[in-house]
C-alpha positions as CSV (number, residue, x, y, z in Angstrom):
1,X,-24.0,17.6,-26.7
2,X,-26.5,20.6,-27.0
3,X,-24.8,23.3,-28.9
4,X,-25.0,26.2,-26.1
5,X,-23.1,29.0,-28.1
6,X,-25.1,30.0,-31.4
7,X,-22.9,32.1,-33.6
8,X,-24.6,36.1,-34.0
9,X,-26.8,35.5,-30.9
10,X,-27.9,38.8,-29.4
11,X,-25.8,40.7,-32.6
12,X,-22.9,39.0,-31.2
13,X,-20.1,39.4,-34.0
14,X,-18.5,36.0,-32.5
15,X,-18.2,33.5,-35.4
16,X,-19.0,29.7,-34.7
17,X,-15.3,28.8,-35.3
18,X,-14.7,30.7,-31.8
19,X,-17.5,30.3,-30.4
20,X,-16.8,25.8,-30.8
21,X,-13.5,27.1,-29.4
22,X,-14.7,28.9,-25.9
23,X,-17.5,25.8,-26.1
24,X,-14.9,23.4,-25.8
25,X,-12.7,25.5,-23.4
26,X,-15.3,26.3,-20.8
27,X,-17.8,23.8,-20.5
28,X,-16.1,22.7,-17.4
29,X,-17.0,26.3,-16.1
30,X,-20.4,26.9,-17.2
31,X,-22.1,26.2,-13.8
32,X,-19.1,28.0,-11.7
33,X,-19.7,31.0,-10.3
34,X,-16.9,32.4,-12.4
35,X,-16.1,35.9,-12.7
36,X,-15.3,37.1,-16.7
37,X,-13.8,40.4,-18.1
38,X,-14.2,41.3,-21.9
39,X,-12.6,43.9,-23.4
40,X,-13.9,45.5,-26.9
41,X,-17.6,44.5,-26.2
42,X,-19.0,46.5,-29.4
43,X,-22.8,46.7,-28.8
44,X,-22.6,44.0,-25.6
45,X,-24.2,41.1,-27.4
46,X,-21.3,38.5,-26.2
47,X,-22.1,39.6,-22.7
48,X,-25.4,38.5,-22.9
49,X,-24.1,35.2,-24.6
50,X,-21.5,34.5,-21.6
51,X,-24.6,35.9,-19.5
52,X,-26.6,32.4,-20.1
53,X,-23.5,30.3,-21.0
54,X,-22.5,30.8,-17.4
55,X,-25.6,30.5,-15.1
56,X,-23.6,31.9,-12.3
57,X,-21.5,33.9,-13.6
58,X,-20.3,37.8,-13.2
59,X,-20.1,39.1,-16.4
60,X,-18.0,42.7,-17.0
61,X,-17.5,44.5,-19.9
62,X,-15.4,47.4,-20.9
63,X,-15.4,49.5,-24.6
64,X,-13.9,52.5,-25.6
65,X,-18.1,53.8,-26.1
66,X,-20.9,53.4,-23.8
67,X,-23.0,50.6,-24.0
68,X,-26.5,50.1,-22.6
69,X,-27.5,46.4,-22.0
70,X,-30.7,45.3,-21.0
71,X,-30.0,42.7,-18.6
72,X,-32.6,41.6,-16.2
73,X,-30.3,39.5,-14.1
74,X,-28.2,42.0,-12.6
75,X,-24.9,40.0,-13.4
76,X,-23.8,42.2,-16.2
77,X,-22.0,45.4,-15.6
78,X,-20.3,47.6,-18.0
79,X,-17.6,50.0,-18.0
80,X,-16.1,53.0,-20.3
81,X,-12.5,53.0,-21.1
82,X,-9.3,52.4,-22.8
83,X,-7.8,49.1,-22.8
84,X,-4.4,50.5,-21.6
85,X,-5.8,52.9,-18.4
86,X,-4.5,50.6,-15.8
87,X,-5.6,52.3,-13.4
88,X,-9.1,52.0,-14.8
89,X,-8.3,48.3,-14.6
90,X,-7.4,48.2,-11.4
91,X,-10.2,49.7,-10.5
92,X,-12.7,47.2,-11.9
93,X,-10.7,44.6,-10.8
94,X,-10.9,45.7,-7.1
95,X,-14.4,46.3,-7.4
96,X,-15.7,42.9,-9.0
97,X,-13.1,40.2,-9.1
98,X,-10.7,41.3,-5.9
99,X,-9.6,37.9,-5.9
100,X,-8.7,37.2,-9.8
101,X,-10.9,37.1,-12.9
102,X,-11.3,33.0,-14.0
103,X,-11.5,34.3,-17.8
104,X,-9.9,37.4,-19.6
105,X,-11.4,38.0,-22.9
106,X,-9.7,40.6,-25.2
107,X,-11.5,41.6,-28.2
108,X,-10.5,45.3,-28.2
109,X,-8.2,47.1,-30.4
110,X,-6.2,44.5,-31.8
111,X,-3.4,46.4,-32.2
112,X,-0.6,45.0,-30.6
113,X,1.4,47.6,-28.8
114,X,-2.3,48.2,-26.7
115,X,-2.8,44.6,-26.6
116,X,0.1,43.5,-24.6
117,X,0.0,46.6,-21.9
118,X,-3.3,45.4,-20.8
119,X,-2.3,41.8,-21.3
120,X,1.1,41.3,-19.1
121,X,-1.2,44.3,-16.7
122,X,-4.1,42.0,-16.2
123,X,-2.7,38.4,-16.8
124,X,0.3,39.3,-13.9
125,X,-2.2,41.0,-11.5
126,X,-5.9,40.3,-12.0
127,X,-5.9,36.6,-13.6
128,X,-6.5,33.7,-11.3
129,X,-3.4,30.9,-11.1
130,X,-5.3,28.1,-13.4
131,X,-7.5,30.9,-15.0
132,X,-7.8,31.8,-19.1
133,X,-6.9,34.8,-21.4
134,X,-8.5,35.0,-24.9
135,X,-7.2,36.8,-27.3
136,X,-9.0,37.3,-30.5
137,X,-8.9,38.1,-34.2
138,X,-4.7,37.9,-34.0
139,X,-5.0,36.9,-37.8
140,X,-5.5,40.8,-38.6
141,X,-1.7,41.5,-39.0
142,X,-1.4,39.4,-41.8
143,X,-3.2,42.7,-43.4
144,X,-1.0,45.2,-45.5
145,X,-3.9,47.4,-44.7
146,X,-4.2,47.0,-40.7
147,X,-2.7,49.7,-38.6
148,X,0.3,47.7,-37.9
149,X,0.5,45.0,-40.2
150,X,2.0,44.2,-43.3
151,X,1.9,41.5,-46.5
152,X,3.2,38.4,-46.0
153,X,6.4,37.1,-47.2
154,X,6.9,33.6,-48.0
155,X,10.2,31.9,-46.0
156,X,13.1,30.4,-48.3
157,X,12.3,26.8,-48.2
158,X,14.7,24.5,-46.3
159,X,16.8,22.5,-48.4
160,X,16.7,18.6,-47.8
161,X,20.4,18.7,-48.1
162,X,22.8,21.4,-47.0
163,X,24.3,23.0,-49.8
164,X,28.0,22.1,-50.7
165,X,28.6,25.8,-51.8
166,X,27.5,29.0,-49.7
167,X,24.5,30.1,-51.0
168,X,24.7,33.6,-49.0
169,X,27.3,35.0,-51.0
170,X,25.8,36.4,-54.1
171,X,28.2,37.9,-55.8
172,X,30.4,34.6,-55.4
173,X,28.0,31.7,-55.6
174,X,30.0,29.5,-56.9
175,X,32.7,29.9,-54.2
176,X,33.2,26.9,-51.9
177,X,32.0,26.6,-48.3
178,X,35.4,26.0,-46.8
179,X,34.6,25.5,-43.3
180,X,31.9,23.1,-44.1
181,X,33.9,20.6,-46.2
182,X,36.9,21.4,-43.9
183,X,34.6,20.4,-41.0
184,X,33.3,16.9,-43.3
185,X,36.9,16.2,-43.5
186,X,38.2,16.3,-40.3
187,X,35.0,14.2,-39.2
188,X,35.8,11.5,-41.9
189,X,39.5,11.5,-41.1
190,X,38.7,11.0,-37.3
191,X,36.0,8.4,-37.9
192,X,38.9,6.1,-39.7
193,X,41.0,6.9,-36.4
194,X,38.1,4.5,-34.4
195,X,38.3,6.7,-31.5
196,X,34.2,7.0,-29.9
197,X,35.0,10.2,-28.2
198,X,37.3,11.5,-30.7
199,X,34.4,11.4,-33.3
200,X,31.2,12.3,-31.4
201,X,33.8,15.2,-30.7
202,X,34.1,15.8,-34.5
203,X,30.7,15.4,-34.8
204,X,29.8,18.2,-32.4
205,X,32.3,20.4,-34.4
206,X,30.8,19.6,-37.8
207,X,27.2,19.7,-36.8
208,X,28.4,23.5,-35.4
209,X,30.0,24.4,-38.3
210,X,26.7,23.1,-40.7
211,X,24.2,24.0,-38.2
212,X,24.8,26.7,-35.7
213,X,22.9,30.1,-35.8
214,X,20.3,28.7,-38.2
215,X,17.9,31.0,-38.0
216,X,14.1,30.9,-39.5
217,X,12.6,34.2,-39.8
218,X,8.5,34.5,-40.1
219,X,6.2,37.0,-40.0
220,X,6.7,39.5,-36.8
221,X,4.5,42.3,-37.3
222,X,1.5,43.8,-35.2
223,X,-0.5,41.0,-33.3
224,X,1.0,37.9,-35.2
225,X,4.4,39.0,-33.7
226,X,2.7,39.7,-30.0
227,X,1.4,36.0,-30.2
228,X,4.8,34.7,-31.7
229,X,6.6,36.9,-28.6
230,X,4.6,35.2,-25.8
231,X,5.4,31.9,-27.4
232,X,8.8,32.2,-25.8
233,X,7.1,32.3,-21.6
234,X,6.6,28.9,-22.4
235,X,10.7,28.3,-22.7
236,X,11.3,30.4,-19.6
237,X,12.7,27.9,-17.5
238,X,15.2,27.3,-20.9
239,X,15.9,30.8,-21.5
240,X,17.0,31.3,-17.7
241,X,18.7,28.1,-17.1
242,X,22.4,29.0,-15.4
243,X,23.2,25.7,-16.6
244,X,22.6,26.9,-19.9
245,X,24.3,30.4,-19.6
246,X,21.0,31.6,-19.1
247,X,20.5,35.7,-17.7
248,X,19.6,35.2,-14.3
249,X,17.5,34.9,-12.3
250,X,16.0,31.7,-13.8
251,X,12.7,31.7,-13.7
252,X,9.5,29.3,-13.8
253,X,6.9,30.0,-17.6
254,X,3.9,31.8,-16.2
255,X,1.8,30.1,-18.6
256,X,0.8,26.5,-18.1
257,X,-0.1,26.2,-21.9
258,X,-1.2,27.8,-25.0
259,X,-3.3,27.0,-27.8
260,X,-3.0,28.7,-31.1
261,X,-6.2,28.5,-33.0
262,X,-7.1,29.9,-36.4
263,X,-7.7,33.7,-34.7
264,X,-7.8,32.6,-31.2
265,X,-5.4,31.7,-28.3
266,X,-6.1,30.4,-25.2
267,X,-3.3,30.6,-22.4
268,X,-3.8,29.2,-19.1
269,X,-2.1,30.9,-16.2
270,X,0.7,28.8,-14.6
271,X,-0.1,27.2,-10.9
272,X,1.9,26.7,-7.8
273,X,1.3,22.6,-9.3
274,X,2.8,23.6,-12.6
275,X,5.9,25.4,-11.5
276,X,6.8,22.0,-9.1
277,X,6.4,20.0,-12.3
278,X,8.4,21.7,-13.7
279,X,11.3,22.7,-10.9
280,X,11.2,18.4,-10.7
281,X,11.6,18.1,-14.4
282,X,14.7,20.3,-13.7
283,X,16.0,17.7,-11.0
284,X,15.8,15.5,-13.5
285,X,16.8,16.5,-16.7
286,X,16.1,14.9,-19.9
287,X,18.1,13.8,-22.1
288,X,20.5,12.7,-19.9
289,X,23.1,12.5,-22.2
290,X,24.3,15.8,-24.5
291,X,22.4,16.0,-27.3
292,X,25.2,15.9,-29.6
293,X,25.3,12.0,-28.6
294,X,21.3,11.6,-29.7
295,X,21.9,12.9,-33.2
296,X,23.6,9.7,-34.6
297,X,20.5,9.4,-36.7
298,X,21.6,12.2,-38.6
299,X,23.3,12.1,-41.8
300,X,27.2,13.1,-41.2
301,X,28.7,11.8,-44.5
């Protein structure tokens, strides 16, 4: 297939490892008559790129600066502005795409507190059901030196094994984790008893005791804590499940997916489709069974 995006076309500062990405993406589109929005469009070269990638499309661009283009198609237009004046996108959106944008680039400030105003602003109102947001360059808060990032810390590594002695309690590591071996005992006294319900009972109990709150902490700052945030719309229909003790009202993800990719993701905005799939996976749940009853593969010696 004939490579249509060329990395640095037209000064574009879009690197082939996204460019591949958005090739991939939107070759479906390219002969739609789509209407895109980029934010943070530096000297406009990527307009001019999404220009002839999309033969029919209407490009729009908006940047903090002005910028001139030279377009001799008429489909580019450019705008001046913050990425957070929602009234300035509410404006544009009216104007060009008064029935939804198909693609929402954002290659603005990468800062997340600005990123995610004029995300959840645009995505909710100006996005088409089915349509894509980009955001890029979400790597950058990885940075000690980046406005709102920090250094990396490596995670404790996960032992293979829980530990037979609490390993929390530094100034008494050698002291006994009671409730653990308490919980291993009960289970091993009940499993001589032969009683099915009586054990996956004690089961339950000793995987709580072992297992519960686990938590794994990661990296959370600037833009690589936005992305790790919006992860969680994907488990909305979880998080609000009644069922579940969820807070009400349960609600539907608005994404239909997400792809992470080294400094891009993709998200695809949920459909009326999507949210039946998933009210009829609901219906239906799976496993049918509690999950405690699944887990006899585990190790409960």
């Amino acid at each position: 297939m004939e490579q249509r995006l060329v990395a640095y076309q037209y000064g574009a500062e879009k690197h082939q490892l996204y460019l591949n990405h958005y090739e991939r993406h939107f070759q479906q589109l390219a002969e739609h008559h789509i209407n895109l929005l980029e934010l943070g469009i530096y000297r406009g070269g990527s307009l001019l790129q999404w220009r002839d990638f999309f033969r029919n499309g209407q490009i729009t661009g908006l940047d903090l600066y002005p910028v001139d283009i030279d377009d001799h198609t008429g489909r580019i237009i450019t705008y001046q502005g913050d990425q957070t004046d929602l009234a300035l996108l509410d404006q544009i959106a009216s104007k060009i795409a008064p029935d939804g944008f198909d693609i929402i680039i954002d290659d603005a400030s990468h800062i997340a507190a600005l990123t995610k105003i004029s995300f959840w602003h645009l995505f909710d109102n100006h996005l088409k059901p089915g349509g894509y947001y980009v955001i890029e360059d979400w790597r950058v808060s990885y940075w000690e030196a980046w406005v709102d990032g920090a250094r990396y810390e490596w995670p404790q590594p996960t032992a293979a094994r829980p530990p037979q002695f609490s390993q929390t309690m530094a100034l008494k590591p050698q002291l006994p984790n009671y409730s653990d071996r308490i919980a291993h005992s009960v289970k091993k006294l009940l499993d001589a008893v032969g009683n099915k319900a009586i054990t996956r009972a004690a089961g339950r109990f000793y995987r709580n005791q072992r297992y519960k709150s686990r938590r794994f902490p990661s990296h959370d700052y600037g833009m690589v804590g936005l992305i790790k945030q919006l992860i969680d719309e994907l488990g909305m229909d979880a998080i609000t499940n009644p069922e579940r003790n969820g807070p009400p009202p349960q609600r539907f993800p608005k994404f239909q997916r997400m792809e992470v990719c080294p400094g891009q993701v993709f998200i695809v905005k949920a459909t009326e489709q999507d949210n039946d799939l998933i009210a009829e996976s609901l219906r239906h749940p799976f496993p049918a069974v509690p999950a405690s009853e699944l887990a006899s593969a585990s190790s409960l010696e």
